[in-house]
MARMIZA-860493 format. One record per residue (C-alpha): residue number from 0; residue in three letters; x, y, z. Coordinates in steps of 0.001 Angstrom, whole numbers, padded with zeros to 6 digits. Example, Ala and Ser with C-alpha at 12.3 -4.5 7.8 and 13.67 -1.06 7.14 Angstrom:
BEGIN
@num->0	residuo->ALA	px->012300	py->-004500	pz->007800;
@num->1	residuo->SER	px->013670	py->-001060	pz->007140;
END
This chain:
BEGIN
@num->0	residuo->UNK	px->005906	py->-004296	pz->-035046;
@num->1	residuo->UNK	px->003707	py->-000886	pz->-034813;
@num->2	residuo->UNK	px->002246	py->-002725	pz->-031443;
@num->3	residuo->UNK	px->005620	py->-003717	pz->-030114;
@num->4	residuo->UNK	px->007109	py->-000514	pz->-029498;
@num->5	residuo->UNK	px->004159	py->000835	pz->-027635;
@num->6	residuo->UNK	px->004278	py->-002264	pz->-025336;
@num->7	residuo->UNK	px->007586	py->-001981	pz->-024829;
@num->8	residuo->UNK	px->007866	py->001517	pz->-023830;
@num->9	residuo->UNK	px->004999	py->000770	pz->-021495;
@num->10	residuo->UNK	px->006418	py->-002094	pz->-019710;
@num->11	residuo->UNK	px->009493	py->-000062	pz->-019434;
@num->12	residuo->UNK	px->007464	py->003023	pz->-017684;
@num->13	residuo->UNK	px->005920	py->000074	pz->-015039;
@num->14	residuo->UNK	px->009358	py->-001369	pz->-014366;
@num->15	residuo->UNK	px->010843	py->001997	pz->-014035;
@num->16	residuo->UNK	px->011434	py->002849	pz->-010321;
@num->17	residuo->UNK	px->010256	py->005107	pz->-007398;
@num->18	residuo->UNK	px->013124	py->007140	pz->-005949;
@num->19	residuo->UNK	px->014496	py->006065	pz->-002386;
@num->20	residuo->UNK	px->012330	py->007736	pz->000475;
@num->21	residuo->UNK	px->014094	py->006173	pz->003048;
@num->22	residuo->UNK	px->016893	py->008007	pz->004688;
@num->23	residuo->UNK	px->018210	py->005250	pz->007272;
@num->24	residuo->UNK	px->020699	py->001906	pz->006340;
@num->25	residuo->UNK	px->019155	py->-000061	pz->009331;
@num->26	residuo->UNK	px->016874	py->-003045	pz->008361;
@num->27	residuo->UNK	px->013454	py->-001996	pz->008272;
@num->28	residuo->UNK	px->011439	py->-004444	pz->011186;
@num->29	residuo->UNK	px->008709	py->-006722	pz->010060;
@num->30	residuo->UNK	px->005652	py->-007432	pz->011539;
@num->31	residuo->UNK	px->004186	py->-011090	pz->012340;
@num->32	residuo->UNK	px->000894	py->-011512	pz->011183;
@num->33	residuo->UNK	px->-001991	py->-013891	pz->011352;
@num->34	residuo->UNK	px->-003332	py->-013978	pz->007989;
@num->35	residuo->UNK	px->-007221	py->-014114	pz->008395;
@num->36	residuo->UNK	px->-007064	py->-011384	pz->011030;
@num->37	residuo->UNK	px->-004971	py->-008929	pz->008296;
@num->38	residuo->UNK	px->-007685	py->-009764	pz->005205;
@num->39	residuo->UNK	px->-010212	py->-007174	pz->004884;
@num->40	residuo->UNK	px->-010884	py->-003732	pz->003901;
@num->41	residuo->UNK	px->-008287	py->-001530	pz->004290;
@num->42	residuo->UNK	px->-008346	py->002401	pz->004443;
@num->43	residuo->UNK	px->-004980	py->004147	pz->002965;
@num->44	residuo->UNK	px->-004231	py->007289	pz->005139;
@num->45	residuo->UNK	px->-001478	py->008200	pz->003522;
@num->46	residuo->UNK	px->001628	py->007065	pz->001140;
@num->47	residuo->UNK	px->004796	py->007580	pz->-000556;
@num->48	residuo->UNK	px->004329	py->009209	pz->-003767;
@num->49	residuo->UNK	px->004427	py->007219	pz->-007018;
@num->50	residuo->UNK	px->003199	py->006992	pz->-010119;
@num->51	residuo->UNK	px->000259	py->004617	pz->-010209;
@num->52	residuo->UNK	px->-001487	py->006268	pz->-007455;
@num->53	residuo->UNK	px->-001410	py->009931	pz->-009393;
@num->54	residuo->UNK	px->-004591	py->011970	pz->-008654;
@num->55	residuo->UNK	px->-005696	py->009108	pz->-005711;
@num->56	residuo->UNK	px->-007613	py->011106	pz->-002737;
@num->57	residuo->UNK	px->-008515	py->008587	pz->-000871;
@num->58	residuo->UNK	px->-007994	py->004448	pz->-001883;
@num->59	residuo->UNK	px->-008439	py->001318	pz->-000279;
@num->60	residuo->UNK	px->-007265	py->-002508	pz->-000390;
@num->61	residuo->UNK	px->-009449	py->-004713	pz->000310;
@num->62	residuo->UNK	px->-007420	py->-008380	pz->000823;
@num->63	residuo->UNK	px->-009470	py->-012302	pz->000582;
@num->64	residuo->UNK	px->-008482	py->-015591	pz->000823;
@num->65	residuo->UNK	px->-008691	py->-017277	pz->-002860;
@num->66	residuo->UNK	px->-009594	py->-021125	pz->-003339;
@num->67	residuo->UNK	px->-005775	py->-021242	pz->-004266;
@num->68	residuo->UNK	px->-004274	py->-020201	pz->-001657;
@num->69	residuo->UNK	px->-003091	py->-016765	pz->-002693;
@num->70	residuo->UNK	px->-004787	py->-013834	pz->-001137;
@num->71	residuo->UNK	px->-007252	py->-011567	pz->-003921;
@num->72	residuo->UNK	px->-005894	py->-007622	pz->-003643;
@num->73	residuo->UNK	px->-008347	py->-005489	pz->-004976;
@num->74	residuo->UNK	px->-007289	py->-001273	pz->-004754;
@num->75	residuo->UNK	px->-009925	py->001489	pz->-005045;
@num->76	residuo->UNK	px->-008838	py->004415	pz->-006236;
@num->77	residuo->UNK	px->-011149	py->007803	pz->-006047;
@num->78	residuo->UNK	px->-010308	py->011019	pz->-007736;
@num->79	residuo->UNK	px->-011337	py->014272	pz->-006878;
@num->80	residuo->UNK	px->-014170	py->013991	pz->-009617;
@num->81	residuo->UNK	px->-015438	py->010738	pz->-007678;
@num->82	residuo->UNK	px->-014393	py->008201	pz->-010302;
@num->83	residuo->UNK	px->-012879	py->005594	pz->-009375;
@num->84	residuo->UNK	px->-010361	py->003352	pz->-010527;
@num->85	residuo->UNK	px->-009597	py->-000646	pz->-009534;
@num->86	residuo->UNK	px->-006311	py->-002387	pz->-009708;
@num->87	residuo->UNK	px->-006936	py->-006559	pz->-009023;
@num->88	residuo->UNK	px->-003657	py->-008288	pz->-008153;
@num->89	residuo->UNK	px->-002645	py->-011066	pz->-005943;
@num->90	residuo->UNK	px->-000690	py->-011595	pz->-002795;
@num->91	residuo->UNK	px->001604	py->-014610	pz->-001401;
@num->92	residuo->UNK	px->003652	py->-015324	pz->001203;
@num->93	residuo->UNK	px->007451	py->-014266	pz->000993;
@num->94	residuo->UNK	px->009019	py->-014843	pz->004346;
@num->95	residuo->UNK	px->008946	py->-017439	pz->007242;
@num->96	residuo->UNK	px->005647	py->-018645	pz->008330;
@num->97	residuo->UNK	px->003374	py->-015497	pz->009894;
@num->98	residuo->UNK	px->006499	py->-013116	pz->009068;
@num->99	residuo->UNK	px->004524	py->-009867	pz->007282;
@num->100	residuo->UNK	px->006402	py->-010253	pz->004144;
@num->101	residuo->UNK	px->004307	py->-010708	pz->001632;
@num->102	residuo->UNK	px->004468	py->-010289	pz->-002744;
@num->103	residuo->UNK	px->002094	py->-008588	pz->-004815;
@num->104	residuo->UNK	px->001418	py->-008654	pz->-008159;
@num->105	residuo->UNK	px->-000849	py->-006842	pz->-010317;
@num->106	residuo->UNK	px->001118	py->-007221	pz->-013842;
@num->107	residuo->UNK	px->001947	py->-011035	pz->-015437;
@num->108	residuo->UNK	px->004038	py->-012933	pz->-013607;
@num->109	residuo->UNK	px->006048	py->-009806	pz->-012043;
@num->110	residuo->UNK	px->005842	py->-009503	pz->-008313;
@num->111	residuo->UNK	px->006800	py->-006946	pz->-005516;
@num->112	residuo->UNK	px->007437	py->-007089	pz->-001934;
@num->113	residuo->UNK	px->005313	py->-005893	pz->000186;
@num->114	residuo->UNK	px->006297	py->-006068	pz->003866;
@num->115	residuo->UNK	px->004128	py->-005453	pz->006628;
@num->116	residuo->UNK	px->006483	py->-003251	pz->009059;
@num->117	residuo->UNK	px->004419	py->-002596	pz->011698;
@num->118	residuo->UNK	px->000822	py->-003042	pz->012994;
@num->119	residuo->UNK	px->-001929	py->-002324	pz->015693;
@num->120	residuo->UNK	px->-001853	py->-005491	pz->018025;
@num->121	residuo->UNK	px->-005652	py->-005267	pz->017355;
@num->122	residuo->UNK	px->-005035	py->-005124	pz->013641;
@num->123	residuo->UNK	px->-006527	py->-001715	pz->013537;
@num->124	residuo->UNK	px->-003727	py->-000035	pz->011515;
@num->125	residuo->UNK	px->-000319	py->-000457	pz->009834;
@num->126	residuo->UNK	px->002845	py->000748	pz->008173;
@num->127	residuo->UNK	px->003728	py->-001084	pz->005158;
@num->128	residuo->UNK	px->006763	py->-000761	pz->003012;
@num->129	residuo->UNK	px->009130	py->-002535	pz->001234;
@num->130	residuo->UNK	px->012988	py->-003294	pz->002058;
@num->131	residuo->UNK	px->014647	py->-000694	pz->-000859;
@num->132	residuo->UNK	px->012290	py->002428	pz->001131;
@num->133	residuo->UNK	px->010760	py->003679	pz->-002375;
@num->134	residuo->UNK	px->007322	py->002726	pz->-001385;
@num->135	residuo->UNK	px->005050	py->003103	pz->001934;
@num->136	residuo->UNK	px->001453	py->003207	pz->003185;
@num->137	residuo->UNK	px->-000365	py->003917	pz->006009;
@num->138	residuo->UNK	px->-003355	py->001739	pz->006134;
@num->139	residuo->UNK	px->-006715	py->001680	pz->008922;
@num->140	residuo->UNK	px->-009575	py->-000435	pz->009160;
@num->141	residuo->UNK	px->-011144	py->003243	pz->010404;
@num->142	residuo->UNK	px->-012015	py->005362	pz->007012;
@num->143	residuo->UNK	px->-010777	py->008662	pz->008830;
@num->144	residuo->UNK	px->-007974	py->009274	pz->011625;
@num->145	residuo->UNK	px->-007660	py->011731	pz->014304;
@num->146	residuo->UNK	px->-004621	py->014478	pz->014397;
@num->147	residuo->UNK	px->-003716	py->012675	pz->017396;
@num->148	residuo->UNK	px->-003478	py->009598	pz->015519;
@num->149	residuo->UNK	px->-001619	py->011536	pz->012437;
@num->150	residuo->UNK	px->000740	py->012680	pz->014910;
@num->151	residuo->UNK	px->001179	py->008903	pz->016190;
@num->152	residuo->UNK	px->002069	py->007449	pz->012882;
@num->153	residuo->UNK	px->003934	py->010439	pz->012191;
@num->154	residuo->UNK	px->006438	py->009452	pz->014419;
@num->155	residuo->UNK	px->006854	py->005973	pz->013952;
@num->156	residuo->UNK	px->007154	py->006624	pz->010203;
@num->157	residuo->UNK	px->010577	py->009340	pz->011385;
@num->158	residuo->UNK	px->011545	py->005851	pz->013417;
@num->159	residuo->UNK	px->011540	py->004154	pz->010623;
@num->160	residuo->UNK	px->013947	py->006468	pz->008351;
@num->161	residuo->UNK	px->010777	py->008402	pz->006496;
@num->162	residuo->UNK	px->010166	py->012052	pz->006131;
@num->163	residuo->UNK	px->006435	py->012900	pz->006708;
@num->164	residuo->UNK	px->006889	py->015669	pz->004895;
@num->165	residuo->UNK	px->007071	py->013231	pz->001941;
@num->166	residuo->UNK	px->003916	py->011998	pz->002245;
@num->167	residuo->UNK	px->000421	py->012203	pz->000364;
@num->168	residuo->UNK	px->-002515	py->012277	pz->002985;
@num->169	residuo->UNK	px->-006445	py->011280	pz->002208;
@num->170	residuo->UNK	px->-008228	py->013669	pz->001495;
@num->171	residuo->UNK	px->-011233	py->013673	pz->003906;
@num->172	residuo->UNK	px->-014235	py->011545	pz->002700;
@num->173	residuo->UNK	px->-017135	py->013857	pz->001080;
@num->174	residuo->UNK	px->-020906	py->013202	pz->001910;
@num->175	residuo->UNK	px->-020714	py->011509	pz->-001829;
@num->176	residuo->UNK	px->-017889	py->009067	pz->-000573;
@num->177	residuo->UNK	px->-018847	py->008334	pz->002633;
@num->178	residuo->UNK	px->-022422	py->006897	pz->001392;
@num->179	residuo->UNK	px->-020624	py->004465	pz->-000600;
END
């Protein structure tokens, strides 16, 4: 019983929700994507806040093809301090066939969407969200972007209901990061 109530209260704090970012009712747009082209490594330039990203500077995702036919998901996080922490999950497909919606799922047999709302026709960057607006990430294949680009994605993420404002940028990479 003494191990119960710990476990409960700590599945409770993962189901527990991100507030609502999102400020528009319209349908968030989803991407199509070819699969191979959109596994890879992944820079995050910026998110939503939440909760299991606390104290993140810069992360990554890096996605694979597994001999099952899910896709691997494997998130770097670095801290300030240069540690780093990795969260493995998996990934399937939600939608119609090449339709960016995708599932993760990094706890059991619980599983999020994850919705690929838009992206660089060269797969070099792209928005990704989910339908309810409480989560969102900017991702590049490029580990750094230009204000130009910020600026860019800054306005596609206002035409898609978000407040920039809201969001947590990368820290720049450090010599120490960069050599990794």
């Amino acid at each position: 019983m003494r191990f119960l109530i710990p476990f409960i209260a700590l599945f409770l704090a993962a189901c527990s929700q991100n507030p609502v970012y999102r400020q528009s009712e319209e349908p968030l747009p989803v991407a199509y994507i070819t699969q191979e082209w959109y596994l890879g490594l992944w820079h995050e330039q910026a998110r939503l806040p939440n909760r299991f990203e606390n104290g993140c500077q810069r992360a990554t995702a890096e996605y694979a093809l597994r001999d099952d036919g899910l896709i691997s998901v494997k998130n770097t996080c670095t801290q300030a301090s240069g540690q780093q922490r990795v969260a493995n999950g998996r990934a399937r497909p939600a939608g119609e066939a090449g339709e960016g919606k995708l599932e993760v799922s990094f706890f059991g047999p619980f599983w999020a969407d994850y919705w690929v709302l838009e992206r660089a026709d060269d797969y070099s960057w792209s928005i990704v969200g989910e339908p309810e607006g409480r989560y969102l990430w900017l991702l590049t294949r490029a580990e750094t972007i230009t204000p130009d680009q910020r600026s860019d994605f800054e306005s596609r993420i206002v035409r898609l209901g978000y407040r920039p404002a809201e969001l947590v940028w990368a820290a720049p990479p450090t010599a120490e990061t960069a050599s990794r």
